[in-house]
mmCIF file of the N, C-alpha and C atoms, coordinates in Angstrom:
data_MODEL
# 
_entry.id   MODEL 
# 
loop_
_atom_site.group_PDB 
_atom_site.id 
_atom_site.type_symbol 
_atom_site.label_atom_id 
_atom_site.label_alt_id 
_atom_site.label_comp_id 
_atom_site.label_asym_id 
_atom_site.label_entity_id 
_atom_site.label_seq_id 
_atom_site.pdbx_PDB_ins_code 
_atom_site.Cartn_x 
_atom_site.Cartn_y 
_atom_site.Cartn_z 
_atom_site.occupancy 
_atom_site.B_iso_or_equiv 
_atom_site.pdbx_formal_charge 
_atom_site.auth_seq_id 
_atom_site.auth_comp_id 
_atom_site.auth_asym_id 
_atom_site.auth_atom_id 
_atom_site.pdbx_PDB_model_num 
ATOM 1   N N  . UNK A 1 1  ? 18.635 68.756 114.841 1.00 0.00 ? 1  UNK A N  1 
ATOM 2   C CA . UNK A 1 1  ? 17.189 68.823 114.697 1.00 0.00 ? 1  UNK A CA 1 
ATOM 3   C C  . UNK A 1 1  ? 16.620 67.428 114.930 1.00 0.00 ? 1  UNK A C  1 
ATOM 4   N N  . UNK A 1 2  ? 16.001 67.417 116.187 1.00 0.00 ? 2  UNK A N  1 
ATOM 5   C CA . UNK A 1 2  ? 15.562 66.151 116.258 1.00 0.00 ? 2  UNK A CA 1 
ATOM 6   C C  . UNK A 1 2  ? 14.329 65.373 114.999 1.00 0.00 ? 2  UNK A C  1 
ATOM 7   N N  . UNK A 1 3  ? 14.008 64.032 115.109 1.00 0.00 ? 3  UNK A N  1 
ATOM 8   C CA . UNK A 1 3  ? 13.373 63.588 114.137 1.00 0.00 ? 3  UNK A CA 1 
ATOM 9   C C  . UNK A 1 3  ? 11.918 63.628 114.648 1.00 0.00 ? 3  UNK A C  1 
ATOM 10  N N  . UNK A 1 4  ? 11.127 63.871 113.721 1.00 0.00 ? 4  UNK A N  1 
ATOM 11  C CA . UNK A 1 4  ? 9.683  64.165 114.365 1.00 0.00 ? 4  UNK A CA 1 
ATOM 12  C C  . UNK A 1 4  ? 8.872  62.691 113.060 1.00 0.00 ? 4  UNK A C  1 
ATOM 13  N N  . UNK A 1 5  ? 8.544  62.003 113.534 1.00 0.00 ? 5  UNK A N  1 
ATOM 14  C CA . UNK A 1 5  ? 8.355  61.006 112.583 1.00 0.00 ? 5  UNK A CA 1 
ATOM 15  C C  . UNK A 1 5  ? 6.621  61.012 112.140 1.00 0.00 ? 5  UNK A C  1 
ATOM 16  N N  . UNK A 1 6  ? 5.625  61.293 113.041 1.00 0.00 ? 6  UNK A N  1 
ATOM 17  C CA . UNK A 1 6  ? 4.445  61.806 112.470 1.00 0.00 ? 6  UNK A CA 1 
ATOM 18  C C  . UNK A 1 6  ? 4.979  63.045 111.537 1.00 0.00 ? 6  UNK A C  1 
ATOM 19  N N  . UNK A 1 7  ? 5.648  63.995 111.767 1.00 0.00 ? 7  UNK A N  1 
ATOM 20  C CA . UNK A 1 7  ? 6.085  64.731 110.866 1.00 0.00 ? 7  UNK A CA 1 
ATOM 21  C C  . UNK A 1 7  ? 6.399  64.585 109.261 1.00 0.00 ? 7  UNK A C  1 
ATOM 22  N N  . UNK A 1 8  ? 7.386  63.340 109.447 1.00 0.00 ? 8  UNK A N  1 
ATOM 23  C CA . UNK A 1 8  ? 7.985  63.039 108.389 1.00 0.00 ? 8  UNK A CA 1 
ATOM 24  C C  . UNK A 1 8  ? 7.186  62.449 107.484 1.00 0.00 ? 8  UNK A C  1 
ATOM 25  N N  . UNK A 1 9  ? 6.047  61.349 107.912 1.00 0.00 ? 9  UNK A N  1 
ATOM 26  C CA . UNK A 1 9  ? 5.486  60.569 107.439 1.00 0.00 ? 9  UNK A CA 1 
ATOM 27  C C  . UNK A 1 9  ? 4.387  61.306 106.612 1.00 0.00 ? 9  UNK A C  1 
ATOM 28  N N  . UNK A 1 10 ? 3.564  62.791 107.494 1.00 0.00 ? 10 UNK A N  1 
ATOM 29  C CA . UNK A 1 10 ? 2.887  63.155 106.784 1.00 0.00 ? 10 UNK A CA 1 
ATOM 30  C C  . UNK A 1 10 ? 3.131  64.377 105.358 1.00 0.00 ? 10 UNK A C  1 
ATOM 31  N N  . UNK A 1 11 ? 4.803  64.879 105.494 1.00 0.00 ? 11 UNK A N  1 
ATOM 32  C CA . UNK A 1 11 ? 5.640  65.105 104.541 1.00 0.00 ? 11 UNK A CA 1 
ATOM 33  C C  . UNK A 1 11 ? 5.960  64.326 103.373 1.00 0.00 ? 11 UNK A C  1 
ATOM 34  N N  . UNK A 1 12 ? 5.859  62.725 103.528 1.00 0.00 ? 12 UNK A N  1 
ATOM 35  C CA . UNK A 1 12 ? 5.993  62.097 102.827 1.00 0.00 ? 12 UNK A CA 1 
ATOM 36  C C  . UNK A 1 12 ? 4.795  61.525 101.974 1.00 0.00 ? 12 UNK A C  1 
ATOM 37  N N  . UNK A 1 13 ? 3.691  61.866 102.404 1.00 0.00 ? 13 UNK A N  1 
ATOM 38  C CA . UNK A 1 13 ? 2.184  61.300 102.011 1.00 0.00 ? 13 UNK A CA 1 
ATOM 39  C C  . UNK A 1 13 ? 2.090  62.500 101.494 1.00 0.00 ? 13 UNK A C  1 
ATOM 40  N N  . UNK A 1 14 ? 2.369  64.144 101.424 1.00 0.00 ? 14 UNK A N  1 
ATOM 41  C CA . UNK A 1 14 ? 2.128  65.096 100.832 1.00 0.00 ? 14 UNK A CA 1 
ATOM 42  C C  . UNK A 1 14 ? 3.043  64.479 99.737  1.00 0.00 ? 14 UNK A C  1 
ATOM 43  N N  . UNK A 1 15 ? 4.257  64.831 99.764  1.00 0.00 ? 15 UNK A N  1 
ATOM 44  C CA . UNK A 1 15 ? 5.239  64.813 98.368  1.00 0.00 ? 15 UNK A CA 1 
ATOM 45  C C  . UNK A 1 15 ? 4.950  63.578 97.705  1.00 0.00 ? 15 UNK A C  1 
ATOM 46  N N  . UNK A 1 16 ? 4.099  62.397 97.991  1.00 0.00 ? 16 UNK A N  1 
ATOM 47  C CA . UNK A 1 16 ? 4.057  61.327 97.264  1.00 0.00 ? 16 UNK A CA 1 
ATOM 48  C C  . UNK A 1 16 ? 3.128  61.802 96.601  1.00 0.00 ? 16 UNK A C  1 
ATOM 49  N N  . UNK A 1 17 ? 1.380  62.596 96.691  1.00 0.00 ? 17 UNK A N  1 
ATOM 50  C CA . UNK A 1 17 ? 0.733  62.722 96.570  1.00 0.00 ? 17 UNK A CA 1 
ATOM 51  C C  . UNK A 1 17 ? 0.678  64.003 95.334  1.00 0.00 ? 17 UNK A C  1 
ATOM 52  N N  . UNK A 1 18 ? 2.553  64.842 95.481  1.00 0.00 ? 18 UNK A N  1 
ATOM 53  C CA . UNK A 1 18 ? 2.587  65.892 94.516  1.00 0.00 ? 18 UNK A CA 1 
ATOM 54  C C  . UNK A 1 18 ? 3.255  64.850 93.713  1.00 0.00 ? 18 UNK A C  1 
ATOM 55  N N  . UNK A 1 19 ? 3.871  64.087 93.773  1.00 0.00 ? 19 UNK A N  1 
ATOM 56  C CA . UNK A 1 19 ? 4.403  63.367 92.858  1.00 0.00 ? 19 UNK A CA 1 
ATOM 57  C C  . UNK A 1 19 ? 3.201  62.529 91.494  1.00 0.00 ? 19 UNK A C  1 
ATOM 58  N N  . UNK A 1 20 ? 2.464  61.649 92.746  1.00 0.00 ? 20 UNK A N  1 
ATOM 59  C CA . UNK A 1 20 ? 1.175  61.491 91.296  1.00 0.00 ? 20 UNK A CA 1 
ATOM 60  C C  . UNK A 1 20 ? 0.948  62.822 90.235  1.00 0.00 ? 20 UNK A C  1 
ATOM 61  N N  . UNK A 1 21 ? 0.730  64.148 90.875  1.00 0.00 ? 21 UNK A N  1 
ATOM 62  C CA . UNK A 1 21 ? 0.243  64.942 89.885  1.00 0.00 ? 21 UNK A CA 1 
ATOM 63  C C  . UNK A 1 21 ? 0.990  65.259 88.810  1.00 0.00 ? 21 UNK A C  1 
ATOM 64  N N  . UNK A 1 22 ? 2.689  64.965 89.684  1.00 0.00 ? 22 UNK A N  1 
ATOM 65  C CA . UNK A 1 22 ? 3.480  65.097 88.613  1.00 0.00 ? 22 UNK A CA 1 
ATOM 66  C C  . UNK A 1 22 ? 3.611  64.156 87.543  1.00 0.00 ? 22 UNK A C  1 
ATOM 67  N N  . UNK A 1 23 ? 3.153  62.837 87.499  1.00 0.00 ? 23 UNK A N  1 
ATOM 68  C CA . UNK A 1 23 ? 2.944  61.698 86.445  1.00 0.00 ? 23 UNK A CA 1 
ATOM 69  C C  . UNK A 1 23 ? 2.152  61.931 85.990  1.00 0.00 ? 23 UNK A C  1 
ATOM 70  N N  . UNK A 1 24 ? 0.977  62.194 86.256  1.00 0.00 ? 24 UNK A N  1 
ATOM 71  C CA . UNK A 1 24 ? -0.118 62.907 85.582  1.00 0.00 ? 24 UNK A CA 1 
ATOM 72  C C  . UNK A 1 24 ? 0.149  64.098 84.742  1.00 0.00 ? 24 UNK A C  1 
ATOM 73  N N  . UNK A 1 25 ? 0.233  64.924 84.887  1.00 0.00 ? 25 UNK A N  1 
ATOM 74  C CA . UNK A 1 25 ? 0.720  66.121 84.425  1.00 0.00 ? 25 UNK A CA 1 
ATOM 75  C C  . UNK A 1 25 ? 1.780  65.164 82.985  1.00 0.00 ? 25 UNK A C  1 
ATOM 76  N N  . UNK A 1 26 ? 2.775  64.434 83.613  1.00 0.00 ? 26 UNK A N  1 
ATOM 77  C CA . UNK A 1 26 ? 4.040  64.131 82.299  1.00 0.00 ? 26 UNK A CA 1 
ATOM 78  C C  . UNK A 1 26 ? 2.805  63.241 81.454  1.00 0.00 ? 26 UNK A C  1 
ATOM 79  N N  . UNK A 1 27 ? 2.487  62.814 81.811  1.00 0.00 ? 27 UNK A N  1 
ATOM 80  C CA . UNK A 1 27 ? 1.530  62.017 80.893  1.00 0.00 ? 27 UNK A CA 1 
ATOM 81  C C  . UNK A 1 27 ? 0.399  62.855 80.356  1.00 0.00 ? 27 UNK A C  1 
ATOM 82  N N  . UNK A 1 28 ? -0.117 63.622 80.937  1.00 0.00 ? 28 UNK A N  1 
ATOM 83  C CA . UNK A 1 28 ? -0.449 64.967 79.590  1.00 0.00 ? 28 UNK A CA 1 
ATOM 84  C C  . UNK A 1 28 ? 0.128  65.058 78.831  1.00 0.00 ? 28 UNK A C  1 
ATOM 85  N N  . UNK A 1 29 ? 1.395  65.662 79.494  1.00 0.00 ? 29 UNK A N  1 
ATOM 86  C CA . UNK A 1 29 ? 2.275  66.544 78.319  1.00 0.00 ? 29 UNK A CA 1 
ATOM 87  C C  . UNK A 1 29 ? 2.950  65.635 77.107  1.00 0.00 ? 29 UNK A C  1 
ATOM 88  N N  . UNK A 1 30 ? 2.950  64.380 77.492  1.00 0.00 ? 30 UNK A N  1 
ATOM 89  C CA . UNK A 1 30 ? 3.043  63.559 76.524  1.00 0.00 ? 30 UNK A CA 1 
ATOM 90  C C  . UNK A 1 30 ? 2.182  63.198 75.770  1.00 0.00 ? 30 UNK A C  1 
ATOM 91  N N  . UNK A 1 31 ? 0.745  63.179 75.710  1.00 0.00 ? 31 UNK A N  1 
ATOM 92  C CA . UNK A 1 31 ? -0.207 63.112 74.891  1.00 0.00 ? 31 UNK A CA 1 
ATOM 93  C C  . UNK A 1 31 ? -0.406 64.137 74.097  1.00 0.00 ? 31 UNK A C  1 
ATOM 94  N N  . UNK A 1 32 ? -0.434 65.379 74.719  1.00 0.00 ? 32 UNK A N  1 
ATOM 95  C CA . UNK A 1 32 ? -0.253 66.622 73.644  1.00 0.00 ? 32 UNK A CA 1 
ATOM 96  C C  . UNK A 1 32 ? 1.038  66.480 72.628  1.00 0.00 ? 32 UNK A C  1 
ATOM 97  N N  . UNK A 1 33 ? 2.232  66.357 73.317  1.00 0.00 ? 33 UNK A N  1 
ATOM 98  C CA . UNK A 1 33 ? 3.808  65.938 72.453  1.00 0.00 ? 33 UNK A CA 1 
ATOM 99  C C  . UNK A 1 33 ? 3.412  65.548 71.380  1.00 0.00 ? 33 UNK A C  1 
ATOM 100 N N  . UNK A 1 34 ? 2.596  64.173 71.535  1.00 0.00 ? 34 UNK A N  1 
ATOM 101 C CA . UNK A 1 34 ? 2.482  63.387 70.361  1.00 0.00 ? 34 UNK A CA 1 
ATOM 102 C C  . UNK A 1 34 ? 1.235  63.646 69.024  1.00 0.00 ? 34 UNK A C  1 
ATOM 103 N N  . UNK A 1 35 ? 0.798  64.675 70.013  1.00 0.00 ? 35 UNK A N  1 
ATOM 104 C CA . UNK A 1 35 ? -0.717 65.435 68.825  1.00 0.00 ? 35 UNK A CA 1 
ATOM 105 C C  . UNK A 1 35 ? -0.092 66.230 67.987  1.00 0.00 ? 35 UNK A C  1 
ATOM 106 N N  . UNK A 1 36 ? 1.278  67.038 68.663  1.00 0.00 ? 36 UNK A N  1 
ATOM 107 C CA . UNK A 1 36 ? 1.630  68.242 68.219  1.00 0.00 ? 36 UNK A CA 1 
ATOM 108 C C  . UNK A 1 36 ? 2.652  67.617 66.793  1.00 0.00 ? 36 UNK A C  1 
ATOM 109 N N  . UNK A 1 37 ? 3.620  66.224 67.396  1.00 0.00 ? 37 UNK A N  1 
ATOM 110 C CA . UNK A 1 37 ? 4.427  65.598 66.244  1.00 0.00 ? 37 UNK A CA 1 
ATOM 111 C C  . UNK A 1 37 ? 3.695  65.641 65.258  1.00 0.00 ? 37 UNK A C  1 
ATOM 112 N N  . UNK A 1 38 ? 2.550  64.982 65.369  1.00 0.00 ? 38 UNK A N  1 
ATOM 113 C CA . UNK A 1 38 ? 1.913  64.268 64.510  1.00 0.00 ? 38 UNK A CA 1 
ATOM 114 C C  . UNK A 1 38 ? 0.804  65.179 63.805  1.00 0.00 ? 38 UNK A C  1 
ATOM 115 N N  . UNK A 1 39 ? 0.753  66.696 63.967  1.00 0.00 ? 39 UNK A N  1 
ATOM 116 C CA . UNK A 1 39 ? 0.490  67.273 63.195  1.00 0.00 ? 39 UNK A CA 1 
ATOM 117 C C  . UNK A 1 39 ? 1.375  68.477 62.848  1.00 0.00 ? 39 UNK A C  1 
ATOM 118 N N  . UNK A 1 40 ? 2.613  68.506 62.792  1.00 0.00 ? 40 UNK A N  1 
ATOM 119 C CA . UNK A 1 40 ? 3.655  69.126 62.483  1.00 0.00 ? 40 UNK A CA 1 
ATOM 120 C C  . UNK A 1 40 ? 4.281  70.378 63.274  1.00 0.00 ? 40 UNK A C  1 
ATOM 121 N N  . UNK A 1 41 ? 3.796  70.259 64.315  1.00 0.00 ? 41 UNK A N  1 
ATOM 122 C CA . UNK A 1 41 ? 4.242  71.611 64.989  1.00 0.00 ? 41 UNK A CA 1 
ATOM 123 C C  . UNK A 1 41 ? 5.582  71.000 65.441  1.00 0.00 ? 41 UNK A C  1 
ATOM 124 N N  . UNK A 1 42 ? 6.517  70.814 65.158  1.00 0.00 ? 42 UNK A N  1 
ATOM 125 C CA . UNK A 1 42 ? 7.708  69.976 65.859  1.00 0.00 ? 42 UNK A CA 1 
ATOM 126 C C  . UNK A 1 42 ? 8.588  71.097 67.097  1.00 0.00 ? 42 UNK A C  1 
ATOM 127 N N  . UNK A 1 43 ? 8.659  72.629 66.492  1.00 0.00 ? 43 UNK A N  1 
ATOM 128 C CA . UNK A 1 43 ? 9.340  73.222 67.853  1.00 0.00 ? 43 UNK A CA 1 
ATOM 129 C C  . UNK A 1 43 ? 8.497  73.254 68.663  1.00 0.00 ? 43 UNK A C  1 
ATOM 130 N N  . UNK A 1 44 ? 7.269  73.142 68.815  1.00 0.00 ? 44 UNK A N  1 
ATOM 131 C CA . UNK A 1 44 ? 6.324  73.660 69.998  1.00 0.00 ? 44 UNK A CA 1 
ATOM 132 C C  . UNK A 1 44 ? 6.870  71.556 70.966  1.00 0.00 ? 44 UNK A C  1 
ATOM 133 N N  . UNK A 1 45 ? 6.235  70.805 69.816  1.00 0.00 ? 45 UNK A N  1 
ATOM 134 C CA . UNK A 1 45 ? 6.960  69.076 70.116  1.00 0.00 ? 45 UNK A CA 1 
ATOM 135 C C  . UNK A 1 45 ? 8.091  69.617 70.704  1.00 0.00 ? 45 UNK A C  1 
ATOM 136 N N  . UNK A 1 46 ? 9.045  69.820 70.547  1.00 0.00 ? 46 UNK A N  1 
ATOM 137 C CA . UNK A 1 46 ? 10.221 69.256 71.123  1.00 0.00 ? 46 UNK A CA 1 
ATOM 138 C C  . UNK A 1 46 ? 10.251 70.303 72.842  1.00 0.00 ? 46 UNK A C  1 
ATOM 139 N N  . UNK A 1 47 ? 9.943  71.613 72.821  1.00 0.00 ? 47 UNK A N  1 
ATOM 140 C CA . UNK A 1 47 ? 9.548  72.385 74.183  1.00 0.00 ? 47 UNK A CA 1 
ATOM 141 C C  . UNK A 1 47 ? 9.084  71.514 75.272  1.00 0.00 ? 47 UNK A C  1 
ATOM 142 N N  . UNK A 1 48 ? 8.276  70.882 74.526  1.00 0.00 ? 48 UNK A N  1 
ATOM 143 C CA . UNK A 1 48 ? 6.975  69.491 75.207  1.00 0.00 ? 48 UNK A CA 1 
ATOM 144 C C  . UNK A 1 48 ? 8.175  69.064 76.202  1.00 0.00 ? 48 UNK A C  1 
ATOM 145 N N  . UNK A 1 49 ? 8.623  68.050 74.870  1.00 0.00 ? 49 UNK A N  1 
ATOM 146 C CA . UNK A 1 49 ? 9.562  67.067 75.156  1.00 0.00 ? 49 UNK A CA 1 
ATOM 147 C C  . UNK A 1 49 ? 10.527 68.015 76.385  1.00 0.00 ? 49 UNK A C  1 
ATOM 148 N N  . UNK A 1 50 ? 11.144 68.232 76.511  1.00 0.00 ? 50 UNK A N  1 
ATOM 149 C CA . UNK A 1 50 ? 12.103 69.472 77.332  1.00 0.00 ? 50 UNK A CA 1 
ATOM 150 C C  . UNK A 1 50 ? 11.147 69.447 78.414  1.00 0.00 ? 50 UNK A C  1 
ATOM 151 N N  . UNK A 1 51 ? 10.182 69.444 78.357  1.00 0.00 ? 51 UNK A N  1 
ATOM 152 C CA . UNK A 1 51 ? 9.542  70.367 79.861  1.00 0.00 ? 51 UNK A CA 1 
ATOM 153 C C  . UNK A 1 51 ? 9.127  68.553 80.687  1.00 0.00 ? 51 UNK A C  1 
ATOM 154 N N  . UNK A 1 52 ? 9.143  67.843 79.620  1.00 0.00 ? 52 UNK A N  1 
ATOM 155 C CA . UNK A 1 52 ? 8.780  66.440 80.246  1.00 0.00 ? 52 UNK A CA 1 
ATOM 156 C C  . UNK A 1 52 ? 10.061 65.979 80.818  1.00 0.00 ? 52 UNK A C  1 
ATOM 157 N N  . UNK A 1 53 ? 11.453 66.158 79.971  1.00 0.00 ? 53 UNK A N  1 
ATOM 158 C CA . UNK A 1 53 ? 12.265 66.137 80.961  1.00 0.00 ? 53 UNK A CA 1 
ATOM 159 C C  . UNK A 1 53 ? 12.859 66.534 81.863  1.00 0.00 ? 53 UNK A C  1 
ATOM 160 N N  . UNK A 1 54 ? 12.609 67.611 82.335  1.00 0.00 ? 54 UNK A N  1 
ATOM 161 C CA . UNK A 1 54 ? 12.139 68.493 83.683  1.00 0.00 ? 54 UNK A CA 1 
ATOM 162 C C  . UNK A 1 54 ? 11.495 67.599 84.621  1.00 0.00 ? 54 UNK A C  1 
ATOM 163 N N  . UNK A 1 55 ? 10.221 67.065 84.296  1.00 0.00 ? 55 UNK A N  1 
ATOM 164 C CA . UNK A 1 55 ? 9.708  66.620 84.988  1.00 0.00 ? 55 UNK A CA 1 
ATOM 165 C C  . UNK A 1 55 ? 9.790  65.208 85.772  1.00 0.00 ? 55 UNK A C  1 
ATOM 166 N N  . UNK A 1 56 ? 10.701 64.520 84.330  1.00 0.00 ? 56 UNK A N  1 
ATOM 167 C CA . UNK A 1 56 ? 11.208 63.625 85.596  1.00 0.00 ? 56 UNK A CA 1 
ATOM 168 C C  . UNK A 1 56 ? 12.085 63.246 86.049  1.00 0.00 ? 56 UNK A C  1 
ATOM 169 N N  . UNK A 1 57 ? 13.143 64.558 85.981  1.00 0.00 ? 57 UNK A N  1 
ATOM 170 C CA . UNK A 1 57 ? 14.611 64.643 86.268  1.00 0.00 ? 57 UNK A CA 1 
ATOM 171 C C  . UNK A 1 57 ? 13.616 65.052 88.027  1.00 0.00 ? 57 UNK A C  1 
ATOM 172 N N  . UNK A 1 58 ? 12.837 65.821 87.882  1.00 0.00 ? 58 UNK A N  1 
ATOM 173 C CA . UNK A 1 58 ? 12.485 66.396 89.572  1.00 0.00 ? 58 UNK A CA 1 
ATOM 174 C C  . UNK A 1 58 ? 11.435 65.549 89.939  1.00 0.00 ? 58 UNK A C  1 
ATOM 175 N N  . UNK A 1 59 ? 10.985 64.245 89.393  1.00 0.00 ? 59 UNK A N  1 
ATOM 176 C CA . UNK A 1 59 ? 10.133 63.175 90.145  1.00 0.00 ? 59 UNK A CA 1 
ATOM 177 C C  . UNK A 1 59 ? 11.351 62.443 90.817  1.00 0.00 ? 59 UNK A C  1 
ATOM 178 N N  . UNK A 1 60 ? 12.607 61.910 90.371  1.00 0.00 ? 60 UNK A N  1 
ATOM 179 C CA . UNK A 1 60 ? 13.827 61.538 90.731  1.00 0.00 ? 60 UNK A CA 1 
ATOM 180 C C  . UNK A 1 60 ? 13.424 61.804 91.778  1.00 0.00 ? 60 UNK A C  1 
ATOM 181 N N  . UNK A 1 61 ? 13.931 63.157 92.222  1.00 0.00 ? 61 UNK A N  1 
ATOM 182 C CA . UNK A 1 61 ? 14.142 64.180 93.168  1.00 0.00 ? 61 UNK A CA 1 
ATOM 183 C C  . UNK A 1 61 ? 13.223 64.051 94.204  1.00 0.00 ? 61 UNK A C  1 
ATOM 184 N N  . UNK A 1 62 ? 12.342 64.195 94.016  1.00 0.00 ? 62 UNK A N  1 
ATOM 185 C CA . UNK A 1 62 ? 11.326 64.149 94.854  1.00 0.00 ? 62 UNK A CA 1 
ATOM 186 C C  . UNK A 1 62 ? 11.065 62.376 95.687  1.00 0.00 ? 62 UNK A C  1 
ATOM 187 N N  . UNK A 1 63 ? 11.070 61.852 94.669  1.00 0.00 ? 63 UNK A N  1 
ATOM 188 C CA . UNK A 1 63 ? 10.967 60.237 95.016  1.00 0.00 ? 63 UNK A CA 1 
ATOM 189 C C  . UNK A 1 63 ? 12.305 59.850 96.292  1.00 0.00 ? 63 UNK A C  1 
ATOM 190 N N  . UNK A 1 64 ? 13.399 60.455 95.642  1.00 0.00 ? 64 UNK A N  1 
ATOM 191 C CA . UNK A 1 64 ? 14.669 60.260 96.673  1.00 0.00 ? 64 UNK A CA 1 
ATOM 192 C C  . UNK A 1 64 ? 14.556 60.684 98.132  1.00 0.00 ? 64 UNK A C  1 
ATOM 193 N N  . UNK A 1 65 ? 13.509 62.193 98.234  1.00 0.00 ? 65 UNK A N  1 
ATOM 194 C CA . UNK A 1 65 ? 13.316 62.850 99.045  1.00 0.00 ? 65 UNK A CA 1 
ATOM 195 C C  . UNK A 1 65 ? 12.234 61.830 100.400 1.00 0.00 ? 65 UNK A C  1 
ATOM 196 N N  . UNK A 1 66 ? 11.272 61.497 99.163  1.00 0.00 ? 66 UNK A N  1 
ATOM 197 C CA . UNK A 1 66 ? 10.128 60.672 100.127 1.00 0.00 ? 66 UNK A CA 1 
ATOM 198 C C  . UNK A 1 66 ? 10.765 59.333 100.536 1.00 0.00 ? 66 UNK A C  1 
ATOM 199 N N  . UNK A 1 67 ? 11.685 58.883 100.389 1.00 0.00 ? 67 UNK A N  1 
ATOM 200 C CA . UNK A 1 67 ? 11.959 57.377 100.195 1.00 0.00 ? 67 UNK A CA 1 
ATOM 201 C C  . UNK A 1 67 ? 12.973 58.089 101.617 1.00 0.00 ? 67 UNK A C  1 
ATOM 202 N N  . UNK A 1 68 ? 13.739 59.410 101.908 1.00 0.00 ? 68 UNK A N  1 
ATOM 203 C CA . UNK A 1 68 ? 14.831 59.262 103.061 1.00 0.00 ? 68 UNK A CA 1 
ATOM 204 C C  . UNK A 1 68 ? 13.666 59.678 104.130 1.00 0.00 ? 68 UNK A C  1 
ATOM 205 N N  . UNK A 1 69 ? 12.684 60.395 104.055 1.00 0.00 ? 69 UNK A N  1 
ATOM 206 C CA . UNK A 1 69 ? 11.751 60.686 104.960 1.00 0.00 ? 69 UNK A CA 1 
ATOM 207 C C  . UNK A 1 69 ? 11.345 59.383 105.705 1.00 0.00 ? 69 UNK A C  1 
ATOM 208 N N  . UNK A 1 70 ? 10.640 58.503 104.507 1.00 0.00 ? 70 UNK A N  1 
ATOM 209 C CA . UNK A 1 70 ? 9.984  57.334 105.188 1.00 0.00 ? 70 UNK A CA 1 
ATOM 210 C C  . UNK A 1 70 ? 11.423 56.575 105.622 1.00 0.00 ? 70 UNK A C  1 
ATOM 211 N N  . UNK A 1 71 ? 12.619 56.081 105.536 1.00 0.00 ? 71 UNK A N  1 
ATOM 212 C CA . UNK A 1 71 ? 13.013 55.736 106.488 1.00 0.00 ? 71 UNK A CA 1 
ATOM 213 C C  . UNK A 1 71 ? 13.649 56.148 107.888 1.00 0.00 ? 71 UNK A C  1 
ATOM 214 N N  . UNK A 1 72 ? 13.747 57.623 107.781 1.00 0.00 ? 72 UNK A N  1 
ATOM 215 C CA . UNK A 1 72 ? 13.820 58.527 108.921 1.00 0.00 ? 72 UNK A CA 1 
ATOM 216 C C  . UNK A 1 72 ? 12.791 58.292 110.011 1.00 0.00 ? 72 UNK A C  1 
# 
């Protein structure tokens, strides 16, 4: 499959661009986390926590993805 590099580049300006939402988004879910500790809901807290590390086990992911694009 040959390399299409306008291709890649604008693949990579998308997934960078889902990636902000995804920091955004973890940084919600971390502000709620810490409403929920701090007024005792701790299983709903710790779900939080869990779904935040989801999120940036697959920003990893994604970051690895945009970083082989842009040097492709």
């Amino acid at each position: 499959m040959p390399n299409n590099s306008e291709s890649n580049i604008a693949t990579a300006d998308a997934l960078t661009l889902l990636l902000h939402n995804q920091h955004a988004l973890g940084a919600a879910i971390e502000e709620v986390t810490k409403w929920l500790s701090e007024n005792g809901v701790e299983g709903t807290a710790e779900n939080a926590i869990t779904a935040m590390e989801t999120l940036d086990a697959n920003a990893k992911a994604i970051n690895e993805a945009i970083m082989r694009l842009r040097r492709s």
